[in-house]
C-alpha positions as CSV (number, residue, x, y, z in Angstrom):
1,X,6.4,-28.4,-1.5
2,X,3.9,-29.4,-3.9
3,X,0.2,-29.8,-4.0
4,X,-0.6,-28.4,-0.4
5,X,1.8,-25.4,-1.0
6,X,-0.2,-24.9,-4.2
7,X,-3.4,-25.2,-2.7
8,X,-2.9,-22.8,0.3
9,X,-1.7,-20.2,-2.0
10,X,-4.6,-20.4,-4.4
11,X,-6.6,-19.9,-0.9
12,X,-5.0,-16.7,0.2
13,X,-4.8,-15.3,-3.1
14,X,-8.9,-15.6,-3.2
15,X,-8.9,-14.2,0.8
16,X,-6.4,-11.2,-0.2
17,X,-5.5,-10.5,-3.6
18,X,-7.6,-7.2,-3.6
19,X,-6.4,-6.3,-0.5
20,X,-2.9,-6.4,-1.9
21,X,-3.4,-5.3,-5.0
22,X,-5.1,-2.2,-3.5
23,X,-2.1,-1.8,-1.3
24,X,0.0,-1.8,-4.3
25,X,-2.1,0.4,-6.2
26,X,-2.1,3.3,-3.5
27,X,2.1,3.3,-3.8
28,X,2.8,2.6,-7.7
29,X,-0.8,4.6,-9.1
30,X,-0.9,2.4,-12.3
31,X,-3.5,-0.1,-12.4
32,X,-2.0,-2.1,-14.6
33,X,1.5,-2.6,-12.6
34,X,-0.3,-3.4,-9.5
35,X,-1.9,-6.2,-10.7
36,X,1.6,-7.3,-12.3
37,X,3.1,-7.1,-9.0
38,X,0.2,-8.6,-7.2
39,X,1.0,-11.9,-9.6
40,X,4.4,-11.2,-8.6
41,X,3.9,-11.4,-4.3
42,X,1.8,-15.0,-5.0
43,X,4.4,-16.5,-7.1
44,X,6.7,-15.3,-4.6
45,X,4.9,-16.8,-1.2
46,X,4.5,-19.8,-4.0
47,X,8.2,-20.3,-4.4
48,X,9.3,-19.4,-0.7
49,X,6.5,-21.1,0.8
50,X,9.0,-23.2,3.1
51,X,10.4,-20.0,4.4
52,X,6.9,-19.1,6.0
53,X,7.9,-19.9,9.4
54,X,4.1,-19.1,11.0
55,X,5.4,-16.3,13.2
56,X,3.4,-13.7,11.9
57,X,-0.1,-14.4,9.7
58,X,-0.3,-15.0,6.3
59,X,-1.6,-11.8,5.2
60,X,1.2,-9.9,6.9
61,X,3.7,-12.2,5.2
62,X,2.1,-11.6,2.0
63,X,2.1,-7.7,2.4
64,X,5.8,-8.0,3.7
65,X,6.6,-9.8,0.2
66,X,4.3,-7.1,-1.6
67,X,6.0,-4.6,-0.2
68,X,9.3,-5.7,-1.1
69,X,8.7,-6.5,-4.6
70,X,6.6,-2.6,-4.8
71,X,10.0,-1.0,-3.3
72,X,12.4,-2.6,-5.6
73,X,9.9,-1.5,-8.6
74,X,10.2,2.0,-7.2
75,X,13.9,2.0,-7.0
76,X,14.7,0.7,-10.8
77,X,12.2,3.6,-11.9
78,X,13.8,6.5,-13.1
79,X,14.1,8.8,-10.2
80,X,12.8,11.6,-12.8
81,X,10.0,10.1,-14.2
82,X,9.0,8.9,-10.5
83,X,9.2,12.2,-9.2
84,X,7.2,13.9,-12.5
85,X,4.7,11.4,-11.3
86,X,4.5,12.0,-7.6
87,X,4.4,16.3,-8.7
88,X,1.8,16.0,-11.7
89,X,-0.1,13.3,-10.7
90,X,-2.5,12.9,-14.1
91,X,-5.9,12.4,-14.3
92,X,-6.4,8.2,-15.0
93,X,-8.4,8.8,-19.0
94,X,-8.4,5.3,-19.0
95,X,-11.8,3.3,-17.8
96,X,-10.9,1.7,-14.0
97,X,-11.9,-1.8,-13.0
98,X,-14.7,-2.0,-10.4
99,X,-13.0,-2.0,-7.4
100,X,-10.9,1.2,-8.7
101,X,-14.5,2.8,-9.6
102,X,-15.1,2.5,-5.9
103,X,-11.6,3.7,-4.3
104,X,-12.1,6.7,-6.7
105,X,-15.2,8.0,-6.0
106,X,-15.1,7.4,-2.1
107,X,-11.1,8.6,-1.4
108,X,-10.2,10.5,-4.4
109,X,-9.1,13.5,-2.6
110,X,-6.9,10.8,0.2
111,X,-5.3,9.2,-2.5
112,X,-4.1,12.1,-4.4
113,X,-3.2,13.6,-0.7
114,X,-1.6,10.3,0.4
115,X,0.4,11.0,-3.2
116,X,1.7,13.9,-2.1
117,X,3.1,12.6,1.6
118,X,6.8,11.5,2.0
119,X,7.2,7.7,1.2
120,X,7.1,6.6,4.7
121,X,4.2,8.9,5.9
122,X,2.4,7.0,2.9
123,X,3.3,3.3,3.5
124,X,2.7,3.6,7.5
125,X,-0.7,5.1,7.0
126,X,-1.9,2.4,4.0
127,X,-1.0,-0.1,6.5
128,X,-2.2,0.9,9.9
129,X,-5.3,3.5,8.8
130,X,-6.6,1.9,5.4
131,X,-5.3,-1.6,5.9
132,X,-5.8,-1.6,9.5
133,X,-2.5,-4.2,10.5
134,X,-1.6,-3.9,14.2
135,X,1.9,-1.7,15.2
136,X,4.0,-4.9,15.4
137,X,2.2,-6.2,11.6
138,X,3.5,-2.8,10.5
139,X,6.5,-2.9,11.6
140,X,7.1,-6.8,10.3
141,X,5.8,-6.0,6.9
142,X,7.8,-2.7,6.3
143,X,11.2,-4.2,8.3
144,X,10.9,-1.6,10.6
145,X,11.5,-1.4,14.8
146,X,8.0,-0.5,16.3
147,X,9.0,2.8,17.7
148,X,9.8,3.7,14.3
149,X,6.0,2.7,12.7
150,X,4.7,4.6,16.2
151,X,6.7,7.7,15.6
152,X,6.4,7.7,11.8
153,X,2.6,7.6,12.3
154,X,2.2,10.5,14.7
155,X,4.1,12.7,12.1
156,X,2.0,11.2,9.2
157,X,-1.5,11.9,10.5
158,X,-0.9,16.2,10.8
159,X,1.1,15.9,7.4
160,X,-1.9,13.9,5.6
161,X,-4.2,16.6,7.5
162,X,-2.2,19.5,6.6
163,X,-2.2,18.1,2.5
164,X,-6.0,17.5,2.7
165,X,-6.5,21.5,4.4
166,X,-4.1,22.6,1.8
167,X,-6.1,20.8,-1.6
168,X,-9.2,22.6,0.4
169,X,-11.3,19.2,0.3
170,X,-11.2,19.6,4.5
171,X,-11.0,23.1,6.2
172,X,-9.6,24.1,9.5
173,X,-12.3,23.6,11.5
174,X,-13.5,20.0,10.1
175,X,-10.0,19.0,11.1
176,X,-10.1,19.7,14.6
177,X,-12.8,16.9,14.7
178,X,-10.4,14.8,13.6
């Protein structure tokens, strides 16, 4: 490992930092720790760069780290203070970088809903709907069987329906369109 490992991360951290960083972002809510633990995933595929075996793509090996290093953030969290956060999600007073400005005004009202889903209704739909990663990327990043991201998904689309319905920013009828 050395100057090639070096180089090819510097690559895929200019091809998907944001991408990770917004994947972050839409599980932890704070700005501020995302990008943290968006530093965090490249150091990571840095110093585990031997252990990329090629069997999956880079950027579903990247997520796969992201989302390891975003659970175990989670986890050492006091439960209480997670779940204050998950019931009374707060307006963000503070100014958003760019690309937040943009998430905000165009999916305000998803990612408050997507707040609001069980933790694995939320993590399958970032990854198949907003991230778009196949079933089997899914299933790799999250360490799951793909029967599990399948049947996961099919209970997270009426529940992400039903929260959207229930915050009134999509009625009945709208839905059934959907």
């Amino acid at each position: 490992m050395g100057g090639y490992a070096k180089e090819q991360i510097a690559n895929w951290y200019d091809q998907h930092s944001k991408s990770v960083l917004s994947f972050i972002l839409l599980m932890v809510r704070d700005y501020q720790q995302a990008e943290d633990l968006t530093h965090d995933t490249f150091v990571n595929a840095y110093l585990y760069y031997d252990s990329f075996n090629h069997q999956s793509n880079e950027k579903t090996w990247l997520f796969s780290i992201a989302h390891n290093l975003t659970v175990d953030f989670l986890r050492k969290r006091k439960p209480s203070m997670f779940l204050k956060e998950i019931l009374f999600m707060k307006k963000d007073t503070n100014p958003l970088p760019e690309e937040m400005i943009q998430l905000k005004e165009e999916s305000l009202e998803l990612y408050n809903a997507l707040g609001k889903l069980k933790d694995t209704y939320r993590k399958v739909l970032i990854l198949r709907k907003i991230k778009g990663f196949s079933i089997e990327d899914t299933a790799d990043i999250l360490s799951w069987s793909e029967s599990k991201v399948k049947s996961t998904l099919f209970r997270a689309i009426p529940a992400l329906k039903k929260q959207l319905i229930k915050e009134g920013f999509m009625d009945e009828e709208t839905m059934r369109r959907y």
